[in-house]
TORMARLO-690504 format. One record per atom (N, C-alpha, C, CB): residue in three letters; atom name; x, y, z. Coordinates in steps of 0.02 Angstrom, whole numbers, plus 50000, padded with zeros to 5 digits. Glycine has a CB too. Layout:
% TORMARLO-690504
SITE  guvo  lumti      u      v      w
SITE   ALA     CA      X      Y      Z
...
% end
This chain:
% TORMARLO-690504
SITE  guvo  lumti      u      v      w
SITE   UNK      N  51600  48490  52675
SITE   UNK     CA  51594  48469  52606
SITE   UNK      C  51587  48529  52561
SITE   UNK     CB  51535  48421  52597
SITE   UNK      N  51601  48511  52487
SITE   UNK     CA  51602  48578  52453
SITE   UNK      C  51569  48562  52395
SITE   UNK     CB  51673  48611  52439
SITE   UNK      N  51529  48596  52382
SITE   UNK     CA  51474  48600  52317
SITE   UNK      C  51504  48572  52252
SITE   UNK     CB  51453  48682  52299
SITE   UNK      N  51461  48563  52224
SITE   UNK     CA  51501  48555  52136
SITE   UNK      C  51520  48619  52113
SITE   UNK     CB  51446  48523  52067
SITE   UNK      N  51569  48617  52077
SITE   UNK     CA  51574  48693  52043
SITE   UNK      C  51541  48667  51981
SITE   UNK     CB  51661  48734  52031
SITE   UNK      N  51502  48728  51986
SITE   UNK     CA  51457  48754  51937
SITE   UNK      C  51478  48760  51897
SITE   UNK     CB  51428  48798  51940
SITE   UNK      N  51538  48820  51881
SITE   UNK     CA  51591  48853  51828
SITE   UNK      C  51628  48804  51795
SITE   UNK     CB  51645  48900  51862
SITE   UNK      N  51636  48734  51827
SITE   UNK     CA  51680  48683  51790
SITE   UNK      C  51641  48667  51736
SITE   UNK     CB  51702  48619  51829
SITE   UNK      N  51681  48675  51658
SITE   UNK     CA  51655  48681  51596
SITE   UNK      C  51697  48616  51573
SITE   UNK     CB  51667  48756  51557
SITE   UNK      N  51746  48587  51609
SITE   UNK     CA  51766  48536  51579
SITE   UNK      C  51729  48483  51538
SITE   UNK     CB  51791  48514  51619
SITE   UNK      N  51770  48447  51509
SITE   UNK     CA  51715  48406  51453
SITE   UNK      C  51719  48334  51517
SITE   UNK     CB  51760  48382  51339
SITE   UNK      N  51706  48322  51552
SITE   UNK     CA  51676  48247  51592
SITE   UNK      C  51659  48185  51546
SITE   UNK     CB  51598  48261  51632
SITE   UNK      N  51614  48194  51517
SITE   UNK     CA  51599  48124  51454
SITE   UNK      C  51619  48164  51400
SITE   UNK     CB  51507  48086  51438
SITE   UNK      N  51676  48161  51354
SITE   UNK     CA  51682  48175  51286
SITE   UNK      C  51645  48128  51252
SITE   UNK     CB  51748  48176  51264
SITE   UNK      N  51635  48161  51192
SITE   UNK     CA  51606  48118  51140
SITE   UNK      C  51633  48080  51102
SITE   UNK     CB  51579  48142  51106
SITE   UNK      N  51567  48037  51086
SITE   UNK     CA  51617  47956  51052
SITE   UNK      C  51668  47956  51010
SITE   UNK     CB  51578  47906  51008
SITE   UNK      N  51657  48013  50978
SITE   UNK     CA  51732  48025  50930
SITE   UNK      C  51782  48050  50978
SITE   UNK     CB  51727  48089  50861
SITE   UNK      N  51780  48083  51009
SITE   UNK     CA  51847  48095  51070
SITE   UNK      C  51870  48039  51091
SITE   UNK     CB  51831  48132  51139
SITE   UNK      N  51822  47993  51108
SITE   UNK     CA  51839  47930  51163
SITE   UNK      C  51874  47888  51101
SITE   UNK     CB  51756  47882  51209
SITE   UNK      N  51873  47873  51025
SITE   UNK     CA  51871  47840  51000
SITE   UNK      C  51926  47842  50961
SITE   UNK     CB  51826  47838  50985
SITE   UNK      N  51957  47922  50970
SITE   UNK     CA  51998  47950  50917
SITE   UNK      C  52002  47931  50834
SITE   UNK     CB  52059  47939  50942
SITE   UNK      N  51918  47935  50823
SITE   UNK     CA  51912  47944  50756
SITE   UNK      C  51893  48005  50730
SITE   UNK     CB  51875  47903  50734
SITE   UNK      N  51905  48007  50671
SITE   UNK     CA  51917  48086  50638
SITE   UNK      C  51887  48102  50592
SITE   UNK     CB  51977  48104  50612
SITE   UNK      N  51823  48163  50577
SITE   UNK     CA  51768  48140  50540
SITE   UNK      C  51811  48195  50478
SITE   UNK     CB  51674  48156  50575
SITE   UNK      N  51796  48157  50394
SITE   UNK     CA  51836  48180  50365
SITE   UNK      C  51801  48259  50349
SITE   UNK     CB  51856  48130  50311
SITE   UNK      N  51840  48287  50309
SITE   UNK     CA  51820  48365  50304
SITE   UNK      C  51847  48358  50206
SITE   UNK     CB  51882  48437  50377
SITE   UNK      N  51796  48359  50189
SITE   UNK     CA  51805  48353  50109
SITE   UNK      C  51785  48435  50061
SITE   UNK     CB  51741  48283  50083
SITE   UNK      N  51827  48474  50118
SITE   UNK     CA  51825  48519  50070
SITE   UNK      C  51897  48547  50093
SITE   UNK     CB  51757  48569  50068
SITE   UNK      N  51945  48510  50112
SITE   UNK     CA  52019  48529  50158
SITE   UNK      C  52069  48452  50094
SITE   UNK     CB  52007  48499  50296
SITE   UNK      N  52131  48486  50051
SITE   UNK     CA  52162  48448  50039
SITE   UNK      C  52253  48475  50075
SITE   UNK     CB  52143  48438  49963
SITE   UNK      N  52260  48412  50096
SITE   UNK     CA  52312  48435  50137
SITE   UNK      C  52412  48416  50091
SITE   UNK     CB  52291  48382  50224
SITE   UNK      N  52444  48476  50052
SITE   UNK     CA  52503  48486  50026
SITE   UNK      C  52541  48474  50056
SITE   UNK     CB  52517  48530  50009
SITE   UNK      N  52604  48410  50037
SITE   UNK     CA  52650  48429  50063
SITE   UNK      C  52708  48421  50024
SITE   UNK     CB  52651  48405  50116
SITE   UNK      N  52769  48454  50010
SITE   UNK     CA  52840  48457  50022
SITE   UNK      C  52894  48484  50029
SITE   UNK     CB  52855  48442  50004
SITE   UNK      N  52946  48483  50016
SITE   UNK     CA  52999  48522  50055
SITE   UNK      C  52990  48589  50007
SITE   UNK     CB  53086  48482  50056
SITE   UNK      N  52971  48584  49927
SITE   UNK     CA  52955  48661  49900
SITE   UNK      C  52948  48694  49909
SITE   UNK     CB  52931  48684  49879
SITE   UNK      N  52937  48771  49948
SITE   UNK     CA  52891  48828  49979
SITE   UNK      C  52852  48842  49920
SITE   UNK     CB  52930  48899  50011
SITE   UNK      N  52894  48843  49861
SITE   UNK     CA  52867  48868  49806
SITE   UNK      C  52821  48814  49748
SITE   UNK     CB  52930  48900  49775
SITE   UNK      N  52838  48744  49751
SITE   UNK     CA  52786  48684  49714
SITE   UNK      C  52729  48684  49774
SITE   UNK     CB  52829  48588  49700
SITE   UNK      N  52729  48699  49853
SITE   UNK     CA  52678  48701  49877
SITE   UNK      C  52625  48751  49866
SITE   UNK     CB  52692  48696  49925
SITE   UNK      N  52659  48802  49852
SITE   UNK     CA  52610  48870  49815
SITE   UNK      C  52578  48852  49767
SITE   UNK     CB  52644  48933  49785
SITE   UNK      N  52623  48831  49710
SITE   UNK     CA  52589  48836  49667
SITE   UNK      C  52523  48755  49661
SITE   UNK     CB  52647  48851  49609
SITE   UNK      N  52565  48725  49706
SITE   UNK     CA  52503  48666  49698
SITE   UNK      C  52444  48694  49753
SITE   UNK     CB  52535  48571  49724
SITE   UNK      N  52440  48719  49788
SITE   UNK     CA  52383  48740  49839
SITE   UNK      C  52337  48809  49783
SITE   UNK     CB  52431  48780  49933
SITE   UNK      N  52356  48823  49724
SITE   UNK     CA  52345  48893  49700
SITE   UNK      C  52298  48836  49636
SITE   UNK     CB  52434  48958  49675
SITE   UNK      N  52322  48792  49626
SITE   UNK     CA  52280  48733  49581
SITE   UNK      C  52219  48696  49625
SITE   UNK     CB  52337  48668  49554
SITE   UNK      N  52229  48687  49683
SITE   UNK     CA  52184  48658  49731
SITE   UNK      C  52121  48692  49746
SITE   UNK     CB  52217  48651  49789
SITE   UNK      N  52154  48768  49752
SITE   UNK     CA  52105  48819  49764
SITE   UNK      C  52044  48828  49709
SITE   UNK     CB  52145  48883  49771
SITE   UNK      N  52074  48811  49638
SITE   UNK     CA  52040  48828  49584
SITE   UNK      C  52017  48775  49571
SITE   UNK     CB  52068  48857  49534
SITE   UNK      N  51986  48711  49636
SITE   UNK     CA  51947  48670  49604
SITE   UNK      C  51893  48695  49674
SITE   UNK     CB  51980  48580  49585
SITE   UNK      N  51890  48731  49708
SITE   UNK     CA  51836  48746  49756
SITE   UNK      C  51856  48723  49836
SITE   UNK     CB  51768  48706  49730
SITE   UNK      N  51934  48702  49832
SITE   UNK     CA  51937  48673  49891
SITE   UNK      C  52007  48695  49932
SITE   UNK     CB  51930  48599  49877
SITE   UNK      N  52015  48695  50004
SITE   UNK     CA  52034  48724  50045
SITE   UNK      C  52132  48695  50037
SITE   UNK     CB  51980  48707  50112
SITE   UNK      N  52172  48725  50019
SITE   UNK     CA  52239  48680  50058
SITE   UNK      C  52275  48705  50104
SITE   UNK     CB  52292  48660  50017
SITE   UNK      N  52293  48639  50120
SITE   UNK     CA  52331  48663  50192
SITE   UNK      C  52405  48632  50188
SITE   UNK     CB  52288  48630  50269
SITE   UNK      N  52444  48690  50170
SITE   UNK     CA  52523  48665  50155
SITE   UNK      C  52556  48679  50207
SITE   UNK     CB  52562  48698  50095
SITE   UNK      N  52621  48602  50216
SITE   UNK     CA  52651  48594  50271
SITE   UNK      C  52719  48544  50230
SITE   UNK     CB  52596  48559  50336
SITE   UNK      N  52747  48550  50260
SITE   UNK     CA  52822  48523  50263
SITE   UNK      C  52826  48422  50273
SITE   UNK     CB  52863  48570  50347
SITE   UNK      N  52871  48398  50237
SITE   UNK     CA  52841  48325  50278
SITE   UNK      C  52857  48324  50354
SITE   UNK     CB  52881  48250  50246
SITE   UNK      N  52909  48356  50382
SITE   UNK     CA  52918  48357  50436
SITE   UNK      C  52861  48368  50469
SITE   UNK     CB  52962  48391  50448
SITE   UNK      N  52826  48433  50450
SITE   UNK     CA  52776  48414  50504
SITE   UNK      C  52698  48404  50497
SITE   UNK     CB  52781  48461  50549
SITE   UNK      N  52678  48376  50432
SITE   UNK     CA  52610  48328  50392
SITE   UNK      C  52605  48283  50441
SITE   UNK     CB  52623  48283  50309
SITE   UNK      N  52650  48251  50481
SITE   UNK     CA  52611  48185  50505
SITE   UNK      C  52571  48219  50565
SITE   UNK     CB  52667  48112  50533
SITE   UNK      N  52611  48267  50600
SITE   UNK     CA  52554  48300  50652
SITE   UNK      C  52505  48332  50612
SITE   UNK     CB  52583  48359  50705
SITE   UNK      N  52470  48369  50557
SITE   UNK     CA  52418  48392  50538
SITE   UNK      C  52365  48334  50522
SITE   UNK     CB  52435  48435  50486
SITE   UNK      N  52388  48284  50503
SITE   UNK     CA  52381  48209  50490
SITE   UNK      C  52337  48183  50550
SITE   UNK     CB  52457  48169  50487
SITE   UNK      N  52337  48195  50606
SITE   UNK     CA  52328  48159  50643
SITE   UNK      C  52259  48201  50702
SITE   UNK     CB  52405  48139  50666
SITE   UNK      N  52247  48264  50686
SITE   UNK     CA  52235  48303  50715
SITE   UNK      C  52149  48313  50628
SITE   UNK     CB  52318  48362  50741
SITE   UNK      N  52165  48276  50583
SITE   UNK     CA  52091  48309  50553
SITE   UNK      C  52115  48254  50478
SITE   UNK     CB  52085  48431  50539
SITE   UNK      N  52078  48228  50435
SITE   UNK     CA  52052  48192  50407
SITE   UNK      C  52033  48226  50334
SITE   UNK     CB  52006  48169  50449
SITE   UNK      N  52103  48236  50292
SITE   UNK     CA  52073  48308  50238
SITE   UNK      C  52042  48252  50169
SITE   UNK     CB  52166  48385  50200
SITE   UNK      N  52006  48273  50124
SITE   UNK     CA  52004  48204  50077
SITE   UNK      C  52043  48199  50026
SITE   UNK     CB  51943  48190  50046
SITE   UNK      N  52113  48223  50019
SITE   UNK     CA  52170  48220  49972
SITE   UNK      C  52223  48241  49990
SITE   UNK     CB  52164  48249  49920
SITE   UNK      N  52292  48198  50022
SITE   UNK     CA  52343  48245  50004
SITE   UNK      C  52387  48209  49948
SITE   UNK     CB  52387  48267  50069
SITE   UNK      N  52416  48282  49934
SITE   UNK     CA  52458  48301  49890
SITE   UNK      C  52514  48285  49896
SITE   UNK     CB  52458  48351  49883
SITE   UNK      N  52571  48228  49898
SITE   UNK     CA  52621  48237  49909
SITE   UNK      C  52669  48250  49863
SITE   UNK     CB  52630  48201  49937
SITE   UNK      N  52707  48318  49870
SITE   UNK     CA  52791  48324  49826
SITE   UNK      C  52836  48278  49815
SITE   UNK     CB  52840  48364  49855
SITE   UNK      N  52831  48213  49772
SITE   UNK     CA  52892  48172  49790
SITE   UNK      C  52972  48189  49785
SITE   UNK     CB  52885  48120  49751
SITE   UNK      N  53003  48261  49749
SITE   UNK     CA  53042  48264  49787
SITE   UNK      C  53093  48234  49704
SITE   UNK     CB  53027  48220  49869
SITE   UNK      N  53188  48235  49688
SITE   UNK     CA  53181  48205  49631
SITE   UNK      C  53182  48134  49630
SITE   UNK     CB  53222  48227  49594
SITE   UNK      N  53186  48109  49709
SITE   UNK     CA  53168  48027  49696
SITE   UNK      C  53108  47982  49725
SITE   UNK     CB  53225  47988  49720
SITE   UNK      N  53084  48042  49721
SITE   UNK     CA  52987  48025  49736
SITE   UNK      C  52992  47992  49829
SITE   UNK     CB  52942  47928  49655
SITE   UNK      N  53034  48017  49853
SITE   UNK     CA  53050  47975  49934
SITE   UNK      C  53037  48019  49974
SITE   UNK     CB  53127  47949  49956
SITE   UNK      N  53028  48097  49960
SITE   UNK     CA  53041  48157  49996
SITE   UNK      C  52987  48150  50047
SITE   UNK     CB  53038  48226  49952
SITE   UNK      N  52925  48112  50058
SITE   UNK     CA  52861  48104  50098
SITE   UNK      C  52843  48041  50100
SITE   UNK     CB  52804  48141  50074
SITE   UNK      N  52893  47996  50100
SITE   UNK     CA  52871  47934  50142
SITE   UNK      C  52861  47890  50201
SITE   UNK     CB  52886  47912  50130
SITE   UNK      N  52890  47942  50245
SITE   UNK     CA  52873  47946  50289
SITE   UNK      C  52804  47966  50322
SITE   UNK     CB  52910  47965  50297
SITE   UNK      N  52771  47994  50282
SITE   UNK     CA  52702  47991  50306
SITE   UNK      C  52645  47955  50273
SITE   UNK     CB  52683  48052  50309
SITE   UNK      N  52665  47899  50240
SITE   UNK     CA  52633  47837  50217
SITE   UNK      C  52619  47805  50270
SITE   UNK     CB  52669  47797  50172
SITE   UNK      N  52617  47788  50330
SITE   UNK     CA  52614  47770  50381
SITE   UNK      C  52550  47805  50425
SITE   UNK     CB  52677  47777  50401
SITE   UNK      N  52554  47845  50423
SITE   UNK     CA  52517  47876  50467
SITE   UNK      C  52456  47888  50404
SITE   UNK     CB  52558  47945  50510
SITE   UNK      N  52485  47880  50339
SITE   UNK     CA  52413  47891  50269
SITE   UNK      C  52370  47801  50305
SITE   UNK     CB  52464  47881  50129
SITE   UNK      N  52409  47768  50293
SITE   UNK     CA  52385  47710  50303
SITE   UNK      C  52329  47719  50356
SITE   UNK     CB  52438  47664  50321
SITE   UNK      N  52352  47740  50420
SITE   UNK     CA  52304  47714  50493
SITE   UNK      C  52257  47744  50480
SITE   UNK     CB  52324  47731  50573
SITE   UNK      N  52229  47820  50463
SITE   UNK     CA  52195  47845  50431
SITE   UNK      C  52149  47792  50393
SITE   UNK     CB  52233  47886  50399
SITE   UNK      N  52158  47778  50341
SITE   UNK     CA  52115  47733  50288
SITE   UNK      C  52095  47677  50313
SITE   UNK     CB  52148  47713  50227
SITE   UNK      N  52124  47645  50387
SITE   UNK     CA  52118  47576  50397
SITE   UNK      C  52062  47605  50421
SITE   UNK     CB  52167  47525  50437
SITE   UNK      N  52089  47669  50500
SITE   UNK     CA  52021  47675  50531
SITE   UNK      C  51974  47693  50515
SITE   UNK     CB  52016  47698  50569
SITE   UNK      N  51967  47732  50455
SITE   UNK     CA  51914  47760  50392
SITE   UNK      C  51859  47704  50375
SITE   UNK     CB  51961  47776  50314
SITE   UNK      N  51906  47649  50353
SITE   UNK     CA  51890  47598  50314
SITE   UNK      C  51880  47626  50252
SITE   UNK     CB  51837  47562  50337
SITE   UNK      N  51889  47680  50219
SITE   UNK     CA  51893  47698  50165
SITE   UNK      C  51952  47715  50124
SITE   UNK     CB  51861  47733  50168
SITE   UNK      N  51963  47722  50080
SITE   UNK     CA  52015  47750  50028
SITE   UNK      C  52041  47816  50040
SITE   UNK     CB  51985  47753  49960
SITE   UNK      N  52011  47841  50109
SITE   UNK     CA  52023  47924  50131
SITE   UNK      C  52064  47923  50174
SITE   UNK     CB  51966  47968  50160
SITE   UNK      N  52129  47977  50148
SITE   UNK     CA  52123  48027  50099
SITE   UNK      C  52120  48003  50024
SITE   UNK     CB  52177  48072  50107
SITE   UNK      N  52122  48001  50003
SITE   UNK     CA  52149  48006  49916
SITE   UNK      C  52227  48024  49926
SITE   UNK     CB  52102  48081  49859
SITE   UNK      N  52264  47999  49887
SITE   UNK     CA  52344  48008  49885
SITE   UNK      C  52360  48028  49789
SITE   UNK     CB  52391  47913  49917
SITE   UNK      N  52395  48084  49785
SITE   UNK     CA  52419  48115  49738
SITE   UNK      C  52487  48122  49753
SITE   UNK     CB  52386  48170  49726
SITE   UNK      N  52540  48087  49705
SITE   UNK     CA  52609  48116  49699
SITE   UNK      C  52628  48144  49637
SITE   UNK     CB  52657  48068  49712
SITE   UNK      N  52654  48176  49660
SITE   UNK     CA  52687  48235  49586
SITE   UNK      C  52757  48186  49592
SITE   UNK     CB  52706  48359  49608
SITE   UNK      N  52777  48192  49526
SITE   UNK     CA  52836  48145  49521
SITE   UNK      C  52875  48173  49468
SITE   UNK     CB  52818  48070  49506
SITE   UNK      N  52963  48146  49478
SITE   UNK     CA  52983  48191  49405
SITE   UNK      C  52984  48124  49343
SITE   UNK     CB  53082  48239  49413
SITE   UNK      N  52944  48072  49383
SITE   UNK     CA  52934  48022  49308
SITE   UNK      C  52860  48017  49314
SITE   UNK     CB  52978  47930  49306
SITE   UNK      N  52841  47979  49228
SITE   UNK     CA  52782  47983  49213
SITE   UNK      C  52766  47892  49214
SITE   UNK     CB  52774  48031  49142
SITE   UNK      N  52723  47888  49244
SITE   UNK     CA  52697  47816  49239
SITE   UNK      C  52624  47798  49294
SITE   UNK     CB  52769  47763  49264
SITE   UNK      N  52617  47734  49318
SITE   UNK     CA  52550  47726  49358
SITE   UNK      C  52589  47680  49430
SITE   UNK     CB  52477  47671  49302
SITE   UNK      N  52575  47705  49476
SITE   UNK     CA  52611  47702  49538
SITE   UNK      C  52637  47643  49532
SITE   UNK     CB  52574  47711  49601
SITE   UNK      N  52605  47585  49504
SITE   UNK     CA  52614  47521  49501
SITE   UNK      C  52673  47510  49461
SITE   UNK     CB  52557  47489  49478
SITE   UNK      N  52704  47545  49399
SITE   UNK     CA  52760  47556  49368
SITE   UNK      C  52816  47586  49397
SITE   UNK     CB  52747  47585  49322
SITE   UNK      N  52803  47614  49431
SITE   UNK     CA  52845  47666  49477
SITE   UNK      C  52863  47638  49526
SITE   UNK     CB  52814  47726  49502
SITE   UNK      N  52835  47579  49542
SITE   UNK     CA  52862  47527  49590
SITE   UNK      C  52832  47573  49674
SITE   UNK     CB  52971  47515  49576
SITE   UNK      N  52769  47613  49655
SITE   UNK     CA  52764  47650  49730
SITE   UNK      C  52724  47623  49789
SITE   UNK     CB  52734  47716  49722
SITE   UNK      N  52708  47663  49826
SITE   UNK     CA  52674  47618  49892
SITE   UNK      C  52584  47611  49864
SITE   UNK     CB  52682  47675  49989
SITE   UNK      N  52557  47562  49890
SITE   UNK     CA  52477  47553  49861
SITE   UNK      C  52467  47606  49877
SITE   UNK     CB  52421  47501  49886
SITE   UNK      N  52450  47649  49925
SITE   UNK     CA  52434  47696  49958
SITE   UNK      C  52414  47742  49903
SITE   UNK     CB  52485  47716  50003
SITE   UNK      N  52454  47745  49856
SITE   UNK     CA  52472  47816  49808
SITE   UNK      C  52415  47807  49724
SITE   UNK     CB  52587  47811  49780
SITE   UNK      N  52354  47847  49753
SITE   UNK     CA  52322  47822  49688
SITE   UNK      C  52329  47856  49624
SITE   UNK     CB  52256  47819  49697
SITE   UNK      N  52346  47916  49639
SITE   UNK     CA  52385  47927  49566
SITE   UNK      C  52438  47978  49567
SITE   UNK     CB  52335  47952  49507
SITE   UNK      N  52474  47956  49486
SITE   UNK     CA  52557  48004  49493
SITE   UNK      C  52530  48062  49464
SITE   UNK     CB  52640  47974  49441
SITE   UNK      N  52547  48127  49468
SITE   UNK     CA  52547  48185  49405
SITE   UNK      C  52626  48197  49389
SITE   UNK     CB  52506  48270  49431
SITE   UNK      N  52658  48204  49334
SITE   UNK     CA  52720  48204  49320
SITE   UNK      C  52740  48294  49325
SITE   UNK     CB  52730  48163  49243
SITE   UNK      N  52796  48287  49349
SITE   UNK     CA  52808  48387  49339
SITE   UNK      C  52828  48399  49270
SITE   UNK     CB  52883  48430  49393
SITE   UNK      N  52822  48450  49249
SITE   UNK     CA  52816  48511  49296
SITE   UNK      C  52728  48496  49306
SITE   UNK     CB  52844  48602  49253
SITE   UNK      N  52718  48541  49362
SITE   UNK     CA  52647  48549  49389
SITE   UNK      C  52611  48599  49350
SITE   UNK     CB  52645  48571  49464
SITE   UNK      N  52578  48578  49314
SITE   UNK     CA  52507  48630  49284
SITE   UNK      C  52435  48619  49314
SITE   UNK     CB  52492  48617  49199
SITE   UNK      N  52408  48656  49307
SITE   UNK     CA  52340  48653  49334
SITE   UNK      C  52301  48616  49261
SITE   UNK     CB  52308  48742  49361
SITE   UNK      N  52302  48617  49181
SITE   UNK     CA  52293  48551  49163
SITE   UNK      C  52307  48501  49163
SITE   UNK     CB  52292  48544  49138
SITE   UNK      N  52366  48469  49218
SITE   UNK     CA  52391  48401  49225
SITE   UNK      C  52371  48382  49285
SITE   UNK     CB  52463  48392  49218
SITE   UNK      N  52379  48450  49361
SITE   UNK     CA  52338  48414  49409
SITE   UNK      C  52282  48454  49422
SITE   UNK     CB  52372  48398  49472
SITE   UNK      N  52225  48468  49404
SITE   UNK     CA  52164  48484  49431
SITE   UNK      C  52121  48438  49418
SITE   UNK     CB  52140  48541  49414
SITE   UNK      N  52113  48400  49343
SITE   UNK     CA  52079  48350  49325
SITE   UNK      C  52085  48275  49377
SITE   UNK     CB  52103  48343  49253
SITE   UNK      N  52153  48286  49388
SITE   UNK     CA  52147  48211  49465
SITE   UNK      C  52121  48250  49511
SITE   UNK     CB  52233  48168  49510
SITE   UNK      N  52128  48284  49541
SITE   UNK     CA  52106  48316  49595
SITE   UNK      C  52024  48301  49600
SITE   UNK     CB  52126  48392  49588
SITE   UNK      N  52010  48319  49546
SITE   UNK     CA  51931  48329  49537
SITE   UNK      C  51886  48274  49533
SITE   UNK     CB  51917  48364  49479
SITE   UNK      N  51921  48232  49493
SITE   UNK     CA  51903  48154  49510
SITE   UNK      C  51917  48114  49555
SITE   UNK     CB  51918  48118  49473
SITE   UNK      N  51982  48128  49603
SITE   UNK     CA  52001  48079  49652
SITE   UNK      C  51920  48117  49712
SITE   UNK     CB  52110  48090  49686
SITE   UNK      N  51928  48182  49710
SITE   UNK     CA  51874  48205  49765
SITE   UNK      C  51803  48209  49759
SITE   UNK     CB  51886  48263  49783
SITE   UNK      N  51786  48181  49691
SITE   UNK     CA  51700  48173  49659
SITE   UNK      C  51696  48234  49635
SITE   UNK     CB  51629  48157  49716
SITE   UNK      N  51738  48263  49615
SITE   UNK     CA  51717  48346  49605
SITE   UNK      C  51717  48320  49508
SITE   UNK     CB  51802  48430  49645
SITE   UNK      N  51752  48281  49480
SITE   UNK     CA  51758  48299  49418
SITE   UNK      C  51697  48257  49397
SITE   UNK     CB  51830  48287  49386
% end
């Protein structure tokens, strides 16, 4: 017979959030996304100047950052027919169900001006900012969607 190894550091009982795959949110992480390199700059450079962390990614690959951590806002680029990230409305959803909260917060930049509900957009999306992107048009949502304002 052979001893226990000692050295085995493996995790044996993970913890209830491992077992549970729930995701505790991190409200100082807002997570950017769209195909822009350059509307993601400059919207992560507005994010920054409300005290909080962004983490810009592509929609292609948001739904894996998505799934892996719990940020309390993203940002999505809609792109010029506001469709460019709808694909990760889906994975925004499971998030909020398993939350049971309104988290993340959903922000679309849009090249029209109206209230998601005019815009004919998904519930998901609690508010539009119209482009161009300024930091007086989106920092003030930012700040209120995250309790900061």
């Amino acid at each position: 017979m052979c001893p226990a190894n000692r050295d085995d550091h493996s995790e044996k009982h993970p913890k209830p959030a491992a077992r549970t795959g729930t995701i505790a949110a991190n409200f100082s992480k807002v997570l950017v996304v769209g195909k822009s390199s350059i509307n993601r700059v400059v919207v992560s450079k507005i994010v920054e100047k409300s005290g909080l962390k962004p983490i810009s990614e592509t929609p292609e690959t948001a739904e894996k950052t998505l799934t892996g951590q719990l940020p309390c806002a993203v940002i999505l680029d809609g792109g010029p027919d506001n469709k460019d990230c709808d694909r990760l409305m889906s994975a925004i959803d499971a998030l909020r169900r398993a939350s049971g909260k309104p988290l993340p917060a959903v922000i679309l930049l849009s090249t029209r001006n109206g209230t998601p509900e005019s815009l004919g957009l998904s519930s998901l999306v609690d508010a539009v900012v119209a482009k161009p992107i300024t930091p007086e048009r989106l920092q003030p949502v930012v700040d209120r969607l995250v309790g900061r304002g």
